[in-house]
PDB file of N, H, CA, C and O in Angstrom:
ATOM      1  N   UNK A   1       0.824  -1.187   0.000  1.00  0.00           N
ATOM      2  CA  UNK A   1       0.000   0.000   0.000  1.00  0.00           C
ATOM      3  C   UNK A   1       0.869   1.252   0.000  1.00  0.00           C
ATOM      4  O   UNK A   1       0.537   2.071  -0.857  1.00  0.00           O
ATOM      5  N   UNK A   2       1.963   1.606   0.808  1.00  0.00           N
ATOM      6  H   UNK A   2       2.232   0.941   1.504  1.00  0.00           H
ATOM      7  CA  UNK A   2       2.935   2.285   0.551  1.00  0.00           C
ATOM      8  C   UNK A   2       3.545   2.689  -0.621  1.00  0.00           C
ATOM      9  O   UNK A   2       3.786   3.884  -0.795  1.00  0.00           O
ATOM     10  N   UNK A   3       3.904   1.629  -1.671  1.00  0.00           N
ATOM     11  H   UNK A   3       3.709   0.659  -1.529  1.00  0.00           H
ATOM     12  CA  UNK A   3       4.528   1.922  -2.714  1.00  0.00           C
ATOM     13  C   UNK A   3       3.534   2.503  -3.552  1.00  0.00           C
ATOM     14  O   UNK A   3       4.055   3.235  -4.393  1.00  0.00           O
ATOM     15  N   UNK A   4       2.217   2.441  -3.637  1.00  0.00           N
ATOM     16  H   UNK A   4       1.793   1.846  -2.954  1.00  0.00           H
ATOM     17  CA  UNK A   4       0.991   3.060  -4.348  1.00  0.00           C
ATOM     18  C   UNK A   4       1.084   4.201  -4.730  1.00  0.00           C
ATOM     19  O   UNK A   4       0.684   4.571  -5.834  1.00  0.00           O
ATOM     20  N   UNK A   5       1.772   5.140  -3.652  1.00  0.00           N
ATOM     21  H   UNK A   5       2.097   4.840  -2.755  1.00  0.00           H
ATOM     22  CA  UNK A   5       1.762   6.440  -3.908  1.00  0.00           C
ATOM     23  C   UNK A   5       3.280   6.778  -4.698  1.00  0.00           C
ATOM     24  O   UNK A   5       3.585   7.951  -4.915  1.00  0.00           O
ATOM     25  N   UNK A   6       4.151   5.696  -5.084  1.00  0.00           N
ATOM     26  H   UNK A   6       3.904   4.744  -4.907  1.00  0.00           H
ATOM     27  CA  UNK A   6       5.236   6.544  -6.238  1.00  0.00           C
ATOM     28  C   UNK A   6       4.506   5.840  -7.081  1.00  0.00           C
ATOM     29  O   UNK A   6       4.322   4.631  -7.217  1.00  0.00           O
ATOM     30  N   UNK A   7       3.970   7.132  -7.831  1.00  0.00           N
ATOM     31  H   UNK A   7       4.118   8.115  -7.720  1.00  0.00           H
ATOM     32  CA  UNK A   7       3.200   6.935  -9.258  1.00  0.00           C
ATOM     33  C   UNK A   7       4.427   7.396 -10.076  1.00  0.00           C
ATOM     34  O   UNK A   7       5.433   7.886  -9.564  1.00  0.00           O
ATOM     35  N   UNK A   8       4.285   7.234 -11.113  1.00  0.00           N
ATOM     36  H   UNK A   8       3.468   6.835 -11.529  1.00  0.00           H
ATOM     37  CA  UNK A   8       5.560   7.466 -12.016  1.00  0.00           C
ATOM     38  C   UNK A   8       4.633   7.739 -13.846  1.00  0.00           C
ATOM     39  O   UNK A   8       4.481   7.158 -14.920  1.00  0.00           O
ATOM     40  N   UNK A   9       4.163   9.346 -12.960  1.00  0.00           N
ATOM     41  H   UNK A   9       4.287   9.818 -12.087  1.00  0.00           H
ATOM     42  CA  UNK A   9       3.610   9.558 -15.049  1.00  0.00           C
ATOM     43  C   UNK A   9       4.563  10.313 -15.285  1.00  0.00           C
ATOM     44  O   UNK A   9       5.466  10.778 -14.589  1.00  0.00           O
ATOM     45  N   UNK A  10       4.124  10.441 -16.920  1.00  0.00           N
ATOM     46  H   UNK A  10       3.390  10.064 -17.486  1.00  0.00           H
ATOM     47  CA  UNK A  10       4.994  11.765 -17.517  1.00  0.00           C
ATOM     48  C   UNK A  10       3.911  12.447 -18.036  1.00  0.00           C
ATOM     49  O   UNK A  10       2.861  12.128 -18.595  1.00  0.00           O
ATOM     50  N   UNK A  11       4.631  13.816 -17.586  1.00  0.00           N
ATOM     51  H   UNK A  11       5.484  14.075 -17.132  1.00  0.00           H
ATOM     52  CA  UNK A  11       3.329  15.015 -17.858  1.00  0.00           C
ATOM     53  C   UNK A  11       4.894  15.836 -18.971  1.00  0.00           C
ATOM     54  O   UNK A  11       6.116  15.734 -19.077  1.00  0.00           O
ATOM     55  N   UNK A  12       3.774  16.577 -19.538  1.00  0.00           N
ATOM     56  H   UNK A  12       2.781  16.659 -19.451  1.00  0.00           H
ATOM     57  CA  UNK A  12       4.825  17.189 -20.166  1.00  0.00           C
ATOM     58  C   UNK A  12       5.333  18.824 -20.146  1.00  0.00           C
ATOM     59  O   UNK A  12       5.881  19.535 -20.988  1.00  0.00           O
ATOM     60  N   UNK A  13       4.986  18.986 -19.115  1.00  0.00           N
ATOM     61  H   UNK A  13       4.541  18.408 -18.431  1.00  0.00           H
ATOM     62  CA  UNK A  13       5.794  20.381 -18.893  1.00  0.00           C
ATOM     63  C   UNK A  13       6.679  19.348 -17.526  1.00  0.00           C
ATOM     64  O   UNK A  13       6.147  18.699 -16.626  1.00  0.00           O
ATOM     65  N   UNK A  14       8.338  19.549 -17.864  1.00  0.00           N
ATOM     66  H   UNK A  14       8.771  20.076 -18.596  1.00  0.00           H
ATOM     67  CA  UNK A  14       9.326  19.085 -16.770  1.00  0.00           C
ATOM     68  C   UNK A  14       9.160  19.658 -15.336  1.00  0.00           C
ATOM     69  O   UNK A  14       9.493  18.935 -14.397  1.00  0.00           O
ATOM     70  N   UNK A  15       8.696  20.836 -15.105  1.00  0.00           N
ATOM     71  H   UNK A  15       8.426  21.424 -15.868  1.00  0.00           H
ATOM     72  CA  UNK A  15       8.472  21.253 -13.748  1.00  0.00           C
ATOM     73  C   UNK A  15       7.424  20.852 -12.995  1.00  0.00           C
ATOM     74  O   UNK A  15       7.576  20.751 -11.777  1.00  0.00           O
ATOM     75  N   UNK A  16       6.189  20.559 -13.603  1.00  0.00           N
ATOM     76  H   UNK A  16       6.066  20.641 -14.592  1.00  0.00           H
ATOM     77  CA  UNK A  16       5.386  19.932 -12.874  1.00  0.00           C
ATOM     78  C   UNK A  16       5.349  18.311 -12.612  1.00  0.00           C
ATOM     79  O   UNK A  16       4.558  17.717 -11.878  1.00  0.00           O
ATOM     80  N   UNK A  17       6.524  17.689 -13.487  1.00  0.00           N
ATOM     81  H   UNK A  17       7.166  18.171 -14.083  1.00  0.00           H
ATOM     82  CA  UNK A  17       7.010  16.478 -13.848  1.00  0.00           C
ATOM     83  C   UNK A  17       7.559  15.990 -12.401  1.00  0.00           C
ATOM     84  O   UNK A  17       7.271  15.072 -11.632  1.00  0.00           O
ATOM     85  N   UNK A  18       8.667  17.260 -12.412  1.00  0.00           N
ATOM     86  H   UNK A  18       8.900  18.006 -13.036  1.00  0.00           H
ATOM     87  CA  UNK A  18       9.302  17.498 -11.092  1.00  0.00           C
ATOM     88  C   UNK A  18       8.362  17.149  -9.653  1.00  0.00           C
ATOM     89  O   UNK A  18       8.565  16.256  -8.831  1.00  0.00           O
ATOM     90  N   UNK A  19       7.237  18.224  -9.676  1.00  0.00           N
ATOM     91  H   UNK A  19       7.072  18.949 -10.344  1.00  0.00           H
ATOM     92  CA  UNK A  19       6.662  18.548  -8.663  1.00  0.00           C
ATOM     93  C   UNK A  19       6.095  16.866  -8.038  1.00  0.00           C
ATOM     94  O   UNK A  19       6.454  16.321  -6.994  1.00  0.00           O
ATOM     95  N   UNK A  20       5.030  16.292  -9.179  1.00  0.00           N
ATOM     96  H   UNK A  20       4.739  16.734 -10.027  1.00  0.00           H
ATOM     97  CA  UNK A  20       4.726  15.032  -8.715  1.00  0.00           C
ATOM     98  C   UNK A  20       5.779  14.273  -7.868  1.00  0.00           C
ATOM     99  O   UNK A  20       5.784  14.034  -6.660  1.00  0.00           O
ATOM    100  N   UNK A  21       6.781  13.921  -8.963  1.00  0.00           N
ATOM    101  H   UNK A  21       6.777  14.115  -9.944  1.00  0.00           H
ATOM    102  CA  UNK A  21       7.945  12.853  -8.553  1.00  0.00           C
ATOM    103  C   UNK A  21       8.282  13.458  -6.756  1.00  0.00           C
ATOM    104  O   UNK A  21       8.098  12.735  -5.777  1.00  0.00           O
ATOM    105  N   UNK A  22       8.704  14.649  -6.692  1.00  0.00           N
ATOM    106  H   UNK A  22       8.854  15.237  -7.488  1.00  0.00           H
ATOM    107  CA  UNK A  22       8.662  14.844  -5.349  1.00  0.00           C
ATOM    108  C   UNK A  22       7.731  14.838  -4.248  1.00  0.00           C
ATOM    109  O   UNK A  22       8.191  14.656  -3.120  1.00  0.00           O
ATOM    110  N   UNK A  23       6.419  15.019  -4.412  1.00  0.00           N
ATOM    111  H   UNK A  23       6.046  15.167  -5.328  1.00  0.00           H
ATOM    112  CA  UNK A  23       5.444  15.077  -3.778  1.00  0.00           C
ATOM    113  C   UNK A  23       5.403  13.635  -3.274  1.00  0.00           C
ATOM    114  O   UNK A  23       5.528  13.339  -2.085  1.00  0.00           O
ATOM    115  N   UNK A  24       5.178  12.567  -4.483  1.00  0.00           N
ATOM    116  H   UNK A  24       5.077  12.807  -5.449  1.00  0.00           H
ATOM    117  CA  UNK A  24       5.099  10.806  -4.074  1.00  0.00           C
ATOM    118  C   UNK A  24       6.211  10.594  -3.427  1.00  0.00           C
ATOM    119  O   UNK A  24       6.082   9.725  -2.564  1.00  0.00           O
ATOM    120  N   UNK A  25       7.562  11.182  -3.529  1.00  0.00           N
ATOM    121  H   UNK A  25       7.667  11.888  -4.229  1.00  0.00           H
ATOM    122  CA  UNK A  25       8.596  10.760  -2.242  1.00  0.00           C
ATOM    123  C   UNK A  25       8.467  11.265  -1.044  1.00  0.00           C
ATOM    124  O   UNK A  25       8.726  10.558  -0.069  1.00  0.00           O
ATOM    125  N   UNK A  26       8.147  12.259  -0.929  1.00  0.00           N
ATOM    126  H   UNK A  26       7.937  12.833  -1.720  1.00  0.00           H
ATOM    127  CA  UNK A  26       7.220  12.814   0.283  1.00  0.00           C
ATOM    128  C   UNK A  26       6.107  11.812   1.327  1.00  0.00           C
ATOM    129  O   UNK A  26       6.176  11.398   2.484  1.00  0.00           O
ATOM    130  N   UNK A  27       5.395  11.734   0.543  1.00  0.00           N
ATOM    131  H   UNK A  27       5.339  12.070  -0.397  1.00  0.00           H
ATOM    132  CA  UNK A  27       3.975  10.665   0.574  1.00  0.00           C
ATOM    133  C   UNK A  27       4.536   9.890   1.174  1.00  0.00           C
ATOM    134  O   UNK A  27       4.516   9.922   2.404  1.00  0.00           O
ATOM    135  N   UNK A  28       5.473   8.587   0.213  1.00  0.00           N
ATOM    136  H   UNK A  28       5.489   8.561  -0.787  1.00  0.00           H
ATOM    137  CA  UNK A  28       6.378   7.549   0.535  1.00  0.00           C
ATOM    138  C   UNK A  28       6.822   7.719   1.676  1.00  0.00           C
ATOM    139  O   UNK A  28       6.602   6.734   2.381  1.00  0.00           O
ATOM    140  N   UNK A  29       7.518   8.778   2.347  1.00  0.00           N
ATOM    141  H   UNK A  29       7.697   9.578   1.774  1.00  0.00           H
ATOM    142  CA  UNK A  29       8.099   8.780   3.831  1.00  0.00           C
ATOM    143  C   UNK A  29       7.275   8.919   4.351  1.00  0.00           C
ATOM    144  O   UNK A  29       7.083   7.909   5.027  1.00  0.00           O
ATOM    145  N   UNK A  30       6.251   9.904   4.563  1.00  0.00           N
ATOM    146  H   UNK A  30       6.406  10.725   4.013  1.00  0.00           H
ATOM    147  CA  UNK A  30       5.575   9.929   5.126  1.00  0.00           C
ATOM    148  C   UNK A  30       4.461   8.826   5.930  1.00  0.00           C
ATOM    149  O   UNK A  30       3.951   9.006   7.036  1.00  0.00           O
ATOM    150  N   UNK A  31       4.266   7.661   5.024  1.00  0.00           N
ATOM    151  H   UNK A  31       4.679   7.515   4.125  1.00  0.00           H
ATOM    152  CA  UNK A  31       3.521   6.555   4.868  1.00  0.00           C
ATOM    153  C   UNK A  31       4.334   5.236   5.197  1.00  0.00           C
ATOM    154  O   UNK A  31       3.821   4.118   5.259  1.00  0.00           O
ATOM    155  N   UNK A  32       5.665   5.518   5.399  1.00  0.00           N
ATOM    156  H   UNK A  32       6.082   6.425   5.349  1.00  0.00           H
ATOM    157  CA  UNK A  32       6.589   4.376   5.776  1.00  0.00           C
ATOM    158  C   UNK A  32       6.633   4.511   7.545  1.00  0.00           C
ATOM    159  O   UNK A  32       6.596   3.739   8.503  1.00  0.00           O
ATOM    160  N   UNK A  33       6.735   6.026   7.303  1.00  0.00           N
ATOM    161  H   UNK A  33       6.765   6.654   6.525  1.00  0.00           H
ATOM    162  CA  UNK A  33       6.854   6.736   8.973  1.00  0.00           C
ATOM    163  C   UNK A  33       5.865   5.839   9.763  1.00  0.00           C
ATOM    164  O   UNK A  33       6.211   5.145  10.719  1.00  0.00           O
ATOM    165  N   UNK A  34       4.583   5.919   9.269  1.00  0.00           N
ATOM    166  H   UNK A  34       4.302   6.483   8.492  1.00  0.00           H
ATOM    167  CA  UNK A  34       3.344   5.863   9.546  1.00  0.00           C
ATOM    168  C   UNK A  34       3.328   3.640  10.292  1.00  0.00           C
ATOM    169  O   UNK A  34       3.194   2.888  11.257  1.00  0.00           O
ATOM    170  N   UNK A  35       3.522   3.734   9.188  1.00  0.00           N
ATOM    171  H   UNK A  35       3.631   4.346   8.404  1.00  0.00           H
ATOM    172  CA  UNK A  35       3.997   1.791   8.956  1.00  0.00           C
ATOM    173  C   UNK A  35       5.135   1.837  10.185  1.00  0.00           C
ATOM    174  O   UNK A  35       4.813   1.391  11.286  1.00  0.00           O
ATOM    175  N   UNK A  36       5.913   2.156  10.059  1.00  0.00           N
ATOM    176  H   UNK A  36       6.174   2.517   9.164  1.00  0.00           H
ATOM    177  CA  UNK A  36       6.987   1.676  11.330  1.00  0.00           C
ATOM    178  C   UNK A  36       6.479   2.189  12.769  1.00  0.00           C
ATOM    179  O   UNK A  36       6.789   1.612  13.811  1.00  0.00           O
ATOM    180  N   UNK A  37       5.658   3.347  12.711  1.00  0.00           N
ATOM    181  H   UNK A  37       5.406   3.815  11.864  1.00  0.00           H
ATOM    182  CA  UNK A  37       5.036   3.423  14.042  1.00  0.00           C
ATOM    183  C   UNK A  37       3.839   2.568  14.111  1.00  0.00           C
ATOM    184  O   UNK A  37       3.385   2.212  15.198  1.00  0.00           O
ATOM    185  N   UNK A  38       3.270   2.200  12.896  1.00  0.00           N
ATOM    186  H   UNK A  38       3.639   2.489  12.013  1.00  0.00           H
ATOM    187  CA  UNK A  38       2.429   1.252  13.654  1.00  0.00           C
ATOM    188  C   UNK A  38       2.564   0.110  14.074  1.00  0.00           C
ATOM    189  O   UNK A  38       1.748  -0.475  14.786  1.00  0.00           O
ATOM    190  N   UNK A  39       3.915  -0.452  13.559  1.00  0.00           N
ATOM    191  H   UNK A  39       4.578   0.024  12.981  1.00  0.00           H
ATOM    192  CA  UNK A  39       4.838  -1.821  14.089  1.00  0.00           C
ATOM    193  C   UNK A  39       5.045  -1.347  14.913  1.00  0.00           C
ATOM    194  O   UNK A  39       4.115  -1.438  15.714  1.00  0.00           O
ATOM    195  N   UNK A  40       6.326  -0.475  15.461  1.00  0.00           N
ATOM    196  H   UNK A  40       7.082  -0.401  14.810  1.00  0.00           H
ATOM    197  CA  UNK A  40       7.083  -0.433  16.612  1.00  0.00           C
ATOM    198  C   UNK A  40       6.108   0.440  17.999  1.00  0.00           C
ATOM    199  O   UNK A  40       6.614   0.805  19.061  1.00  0.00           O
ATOM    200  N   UNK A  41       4.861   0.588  17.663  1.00  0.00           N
ATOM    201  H   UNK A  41       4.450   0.291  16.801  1.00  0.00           H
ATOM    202  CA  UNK A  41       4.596   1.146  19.017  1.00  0.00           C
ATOM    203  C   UNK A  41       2.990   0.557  19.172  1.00  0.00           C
ATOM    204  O   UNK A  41       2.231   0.947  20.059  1.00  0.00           O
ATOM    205  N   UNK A  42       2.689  -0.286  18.310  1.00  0.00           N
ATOM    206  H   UNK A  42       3.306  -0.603  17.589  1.00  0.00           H
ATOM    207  CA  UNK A  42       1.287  -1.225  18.581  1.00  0.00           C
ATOM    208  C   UNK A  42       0.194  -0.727  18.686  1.00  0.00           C
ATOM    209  O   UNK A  42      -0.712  -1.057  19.452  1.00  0.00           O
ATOM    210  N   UNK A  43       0.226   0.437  17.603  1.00  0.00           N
ATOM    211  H   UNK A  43       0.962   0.705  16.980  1.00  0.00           H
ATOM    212  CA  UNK A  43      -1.452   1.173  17.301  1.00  0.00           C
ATOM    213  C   UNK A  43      -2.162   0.216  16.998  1.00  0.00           C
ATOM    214  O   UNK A  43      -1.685  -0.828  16.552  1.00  0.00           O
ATOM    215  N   UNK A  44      -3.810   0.468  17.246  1.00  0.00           N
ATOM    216  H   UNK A  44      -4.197   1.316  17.609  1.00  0.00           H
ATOM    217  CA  UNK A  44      -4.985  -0.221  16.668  1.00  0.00           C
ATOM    218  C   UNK A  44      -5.064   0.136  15.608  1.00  0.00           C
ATOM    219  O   UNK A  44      -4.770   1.193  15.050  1.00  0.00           O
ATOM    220  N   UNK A  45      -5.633  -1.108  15.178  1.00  0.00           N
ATOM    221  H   UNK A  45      -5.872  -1.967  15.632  1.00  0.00           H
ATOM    222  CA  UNK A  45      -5.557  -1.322  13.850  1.00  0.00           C
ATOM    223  C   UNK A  45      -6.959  -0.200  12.768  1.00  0.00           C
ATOM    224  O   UNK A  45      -7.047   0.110  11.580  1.00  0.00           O
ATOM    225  N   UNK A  46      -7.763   0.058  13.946  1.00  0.00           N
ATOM    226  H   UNK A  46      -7.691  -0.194  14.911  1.00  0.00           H
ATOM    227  CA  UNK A  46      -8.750   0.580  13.382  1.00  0.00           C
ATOM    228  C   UNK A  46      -8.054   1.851  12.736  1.00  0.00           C
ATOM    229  O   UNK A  46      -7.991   2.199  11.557  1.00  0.00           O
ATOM    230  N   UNK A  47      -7.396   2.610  14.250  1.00  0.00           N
ATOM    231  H   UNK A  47      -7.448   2.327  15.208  1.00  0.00           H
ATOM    232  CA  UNK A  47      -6.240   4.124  13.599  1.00  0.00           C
ATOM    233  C   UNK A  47      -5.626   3.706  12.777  1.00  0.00           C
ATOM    234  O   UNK A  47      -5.867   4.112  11.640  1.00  0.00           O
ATOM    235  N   UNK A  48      -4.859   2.988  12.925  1.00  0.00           N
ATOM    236  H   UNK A  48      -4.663   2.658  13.849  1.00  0.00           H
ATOM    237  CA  UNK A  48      -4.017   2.339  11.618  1.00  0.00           C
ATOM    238  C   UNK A  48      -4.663   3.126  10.129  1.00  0.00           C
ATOM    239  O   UNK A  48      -4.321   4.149   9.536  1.00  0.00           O
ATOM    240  N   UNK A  49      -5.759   2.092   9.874  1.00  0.00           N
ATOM    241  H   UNK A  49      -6.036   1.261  10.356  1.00  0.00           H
ATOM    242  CA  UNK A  49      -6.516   2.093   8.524  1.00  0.00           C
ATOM    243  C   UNK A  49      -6.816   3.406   8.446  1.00  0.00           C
ATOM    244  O   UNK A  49      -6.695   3.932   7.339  1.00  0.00           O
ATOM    245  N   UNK A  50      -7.248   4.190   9.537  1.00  0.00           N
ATOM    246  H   UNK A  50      -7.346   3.763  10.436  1.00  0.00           H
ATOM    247  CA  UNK A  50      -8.308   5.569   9.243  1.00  0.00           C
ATOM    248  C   UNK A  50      -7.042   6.678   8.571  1.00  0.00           C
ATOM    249  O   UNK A  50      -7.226   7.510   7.683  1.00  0.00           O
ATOM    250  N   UNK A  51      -6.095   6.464   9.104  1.00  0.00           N
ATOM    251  H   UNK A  51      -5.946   5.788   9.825  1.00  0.00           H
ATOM    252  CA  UNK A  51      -5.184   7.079   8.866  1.00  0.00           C
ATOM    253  C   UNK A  51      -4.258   7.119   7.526  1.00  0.00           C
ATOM    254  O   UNK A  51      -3.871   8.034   6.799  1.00  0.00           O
ATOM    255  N   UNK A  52      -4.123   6.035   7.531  1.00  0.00           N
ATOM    256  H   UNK A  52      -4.438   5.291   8.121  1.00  0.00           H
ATOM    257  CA  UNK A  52      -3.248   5.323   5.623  1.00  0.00           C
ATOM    258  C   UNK A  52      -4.095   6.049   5.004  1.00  0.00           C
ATOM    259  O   UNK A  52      -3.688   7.035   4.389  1.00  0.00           O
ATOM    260  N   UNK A  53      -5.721   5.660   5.034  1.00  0.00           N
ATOM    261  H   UNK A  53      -6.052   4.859   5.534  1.00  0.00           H
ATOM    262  CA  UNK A  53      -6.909   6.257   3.888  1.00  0.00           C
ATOM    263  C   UNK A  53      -6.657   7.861   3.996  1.00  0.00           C
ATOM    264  O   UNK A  53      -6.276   8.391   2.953  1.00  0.00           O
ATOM    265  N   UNK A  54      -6.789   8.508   4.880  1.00  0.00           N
ATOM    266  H   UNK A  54      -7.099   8.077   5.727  1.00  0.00           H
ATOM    267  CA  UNK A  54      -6.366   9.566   4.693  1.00  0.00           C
ATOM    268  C   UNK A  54      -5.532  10.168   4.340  1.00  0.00           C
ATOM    269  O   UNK A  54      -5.721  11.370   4.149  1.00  0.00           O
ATOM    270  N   UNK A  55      -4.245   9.582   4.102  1.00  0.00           N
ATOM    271  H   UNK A  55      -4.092   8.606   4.257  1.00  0.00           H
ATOM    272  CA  UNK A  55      -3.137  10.222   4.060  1.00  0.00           C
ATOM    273  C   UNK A  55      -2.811   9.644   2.171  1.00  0.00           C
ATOM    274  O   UNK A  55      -1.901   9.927   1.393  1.00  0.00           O
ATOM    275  N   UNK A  56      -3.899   8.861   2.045  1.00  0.00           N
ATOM    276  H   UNK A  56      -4.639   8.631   2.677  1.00  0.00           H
ATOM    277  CA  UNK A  56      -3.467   8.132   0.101  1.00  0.00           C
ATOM    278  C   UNK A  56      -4.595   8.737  -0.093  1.00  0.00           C
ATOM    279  O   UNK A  56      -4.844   8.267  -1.203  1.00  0.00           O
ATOM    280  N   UNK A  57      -5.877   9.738   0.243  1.00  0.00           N
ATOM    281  H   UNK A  57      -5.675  10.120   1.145  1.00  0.00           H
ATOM    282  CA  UNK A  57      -6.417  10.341  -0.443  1.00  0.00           C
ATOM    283  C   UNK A  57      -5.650  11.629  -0.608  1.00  0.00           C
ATOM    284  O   UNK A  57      -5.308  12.142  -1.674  1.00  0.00           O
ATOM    285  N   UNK A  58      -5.399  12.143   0.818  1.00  0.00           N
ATOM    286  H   UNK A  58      -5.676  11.726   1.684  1.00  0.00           H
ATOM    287  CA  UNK A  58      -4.854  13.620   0.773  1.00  0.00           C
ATOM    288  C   UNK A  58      -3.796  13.951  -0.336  1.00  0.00           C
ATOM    289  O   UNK A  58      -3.707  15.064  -0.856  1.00  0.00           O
ATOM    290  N   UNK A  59      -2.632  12.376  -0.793  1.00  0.00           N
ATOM    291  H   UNK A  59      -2.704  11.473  -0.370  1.00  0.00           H
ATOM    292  CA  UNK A  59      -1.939  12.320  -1.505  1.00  0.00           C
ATOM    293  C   UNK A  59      -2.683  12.469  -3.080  1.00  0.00           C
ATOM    294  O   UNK A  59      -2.303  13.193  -4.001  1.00  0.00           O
ATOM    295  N   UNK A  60      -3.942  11.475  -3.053  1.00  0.00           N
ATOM    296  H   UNK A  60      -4.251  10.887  -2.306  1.00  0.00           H
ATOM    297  CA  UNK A  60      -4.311  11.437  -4.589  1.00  0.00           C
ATOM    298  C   UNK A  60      -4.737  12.593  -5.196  1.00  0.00           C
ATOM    299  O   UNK A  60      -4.763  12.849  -6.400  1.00  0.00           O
ATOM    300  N   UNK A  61      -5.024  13.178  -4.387  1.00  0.00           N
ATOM    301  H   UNK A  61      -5.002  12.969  -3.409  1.00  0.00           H
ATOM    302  CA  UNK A  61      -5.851  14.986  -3.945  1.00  0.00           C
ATOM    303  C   UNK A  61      -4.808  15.972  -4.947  1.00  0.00           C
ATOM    304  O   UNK A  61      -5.018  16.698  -5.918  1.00  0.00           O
ATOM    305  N   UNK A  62      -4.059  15.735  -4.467  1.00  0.00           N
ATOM    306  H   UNK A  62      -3.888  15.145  -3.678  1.00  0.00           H
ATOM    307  CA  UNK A  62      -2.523  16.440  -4.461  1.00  0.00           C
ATOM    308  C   UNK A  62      -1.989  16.276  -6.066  1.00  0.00           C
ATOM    309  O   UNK A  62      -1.584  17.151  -6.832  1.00  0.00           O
ATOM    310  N   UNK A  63      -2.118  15.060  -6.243  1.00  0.00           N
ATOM    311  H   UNK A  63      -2.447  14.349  -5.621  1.00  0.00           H
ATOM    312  CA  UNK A  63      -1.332  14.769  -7.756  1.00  0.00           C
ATOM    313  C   UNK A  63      -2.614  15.023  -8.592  1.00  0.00           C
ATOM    314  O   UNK A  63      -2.545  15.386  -9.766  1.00  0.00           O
ATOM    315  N   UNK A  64      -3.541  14.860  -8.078  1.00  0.00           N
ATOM    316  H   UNK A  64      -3.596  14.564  -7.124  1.00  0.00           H
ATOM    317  CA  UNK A  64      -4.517  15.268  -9.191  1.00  0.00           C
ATOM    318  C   UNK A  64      -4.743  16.472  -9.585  1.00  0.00           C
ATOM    319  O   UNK A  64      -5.168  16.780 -10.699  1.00  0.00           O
ATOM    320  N   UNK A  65      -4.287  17.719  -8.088  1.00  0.00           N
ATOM    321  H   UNK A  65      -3.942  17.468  -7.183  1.00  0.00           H
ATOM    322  CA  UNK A  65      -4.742  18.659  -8.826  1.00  0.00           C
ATOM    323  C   UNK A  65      -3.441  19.291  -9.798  1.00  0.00           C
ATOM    324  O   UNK A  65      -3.422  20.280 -10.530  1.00  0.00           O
ATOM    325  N   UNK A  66      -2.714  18.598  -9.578  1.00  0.00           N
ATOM    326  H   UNK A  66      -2.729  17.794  -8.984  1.00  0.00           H
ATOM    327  CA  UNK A  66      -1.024  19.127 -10.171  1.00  0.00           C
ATOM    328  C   UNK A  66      -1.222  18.667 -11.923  1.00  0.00           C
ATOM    329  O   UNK A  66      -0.823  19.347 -12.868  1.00  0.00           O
ATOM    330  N   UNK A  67      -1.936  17.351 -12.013  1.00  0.00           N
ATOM    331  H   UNK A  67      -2.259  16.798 -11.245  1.00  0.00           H
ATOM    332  CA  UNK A  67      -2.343  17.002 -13.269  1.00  0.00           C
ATOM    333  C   UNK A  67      -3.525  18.183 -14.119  1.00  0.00           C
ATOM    334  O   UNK A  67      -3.514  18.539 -15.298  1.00  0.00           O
ATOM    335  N   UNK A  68      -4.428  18.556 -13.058  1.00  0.00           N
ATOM    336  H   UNK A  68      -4.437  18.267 -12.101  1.00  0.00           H
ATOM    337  CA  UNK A  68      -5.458  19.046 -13.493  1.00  0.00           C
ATOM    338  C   UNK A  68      -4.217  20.480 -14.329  1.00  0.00           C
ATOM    339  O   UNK A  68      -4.202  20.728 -15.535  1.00  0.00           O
ATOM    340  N   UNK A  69      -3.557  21.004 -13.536  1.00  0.00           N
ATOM    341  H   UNK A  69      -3.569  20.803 -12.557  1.00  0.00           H
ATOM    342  CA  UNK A  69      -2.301  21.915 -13.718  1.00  0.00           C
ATOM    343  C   UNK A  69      -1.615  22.010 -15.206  1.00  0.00           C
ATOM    344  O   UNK A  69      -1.506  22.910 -16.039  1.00  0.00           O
ATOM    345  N   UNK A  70      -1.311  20.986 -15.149  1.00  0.00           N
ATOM    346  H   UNK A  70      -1.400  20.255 -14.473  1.00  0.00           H
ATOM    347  CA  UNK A  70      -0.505  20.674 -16.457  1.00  0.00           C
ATOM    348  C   UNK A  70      -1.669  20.894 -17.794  1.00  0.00           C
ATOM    349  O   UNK A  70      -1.349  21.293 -18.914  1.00  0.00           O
ATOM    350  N   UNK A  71      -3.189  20.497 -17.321  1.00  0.00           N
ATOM    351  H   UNK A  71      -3.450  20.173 -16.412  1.00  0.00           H
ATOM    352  CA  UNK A  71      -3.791  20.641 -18.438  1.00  0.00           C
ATOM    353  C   UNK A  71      -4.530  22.063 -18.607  1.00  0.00           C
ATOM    354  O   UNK A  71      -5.551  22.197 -19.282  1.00  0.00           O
ATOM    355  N   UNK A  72      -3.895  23.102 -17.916  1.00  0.00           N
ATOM    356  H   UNK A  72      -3.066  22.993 -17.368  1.00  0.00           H
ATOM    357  CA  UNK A  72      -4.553  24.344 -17.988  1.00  0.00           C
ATOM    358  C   UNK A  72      -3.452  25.070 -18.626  1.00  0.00           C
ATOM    359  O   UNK A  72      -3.765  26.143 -19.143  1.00  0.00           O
ATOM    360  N   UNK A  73      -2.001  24.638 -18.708  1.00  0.00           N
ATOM    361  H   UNK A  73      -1.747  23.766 -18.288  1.00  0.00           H
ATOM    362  CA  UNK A  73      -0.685  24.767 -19.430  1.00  0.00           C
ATOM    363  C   UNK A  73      -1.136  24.988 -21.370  1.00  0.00           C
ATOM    364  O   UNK A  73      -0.237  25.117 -22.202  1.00  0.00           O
TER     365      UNK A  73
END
């Protein structure tokens, strides 16, 4: 579920190309962070879930509107 968020398009203006690719490595830590605290400190599982979902919408949120971006270019 982690790796979900390095999406890997090509848009074609390079700066907003940029912007994605960094944003999903962002995400990626952010969401690994998330995963190792929920191993190493034994959150419920319910927080667990409520939380991932939020944090891979807030992400999908994000690249979409950067796409929406590229098509107003």
């Amino acid at each position: 579920m982690t790796l979900g968020c390095l999406l890997s398009l090509s848009l074609k203006d390079s700066r907003l190309n940029i912007n994605v690719k960094a944003w999903s490595g962002v995400a990626f830590v952010v969401l690994t962070i998330v995963n190792l605290c929920y191993v190493g400190f034994g959150v419920s599982m319910p927080y667990y879930v409520i939380v991932i979902a939020l944090l891979l919408v807030i992400h999908l949120w994000v690249v979409y509107k950067l796409v929406l971006e590229q098509k107003k270019i």
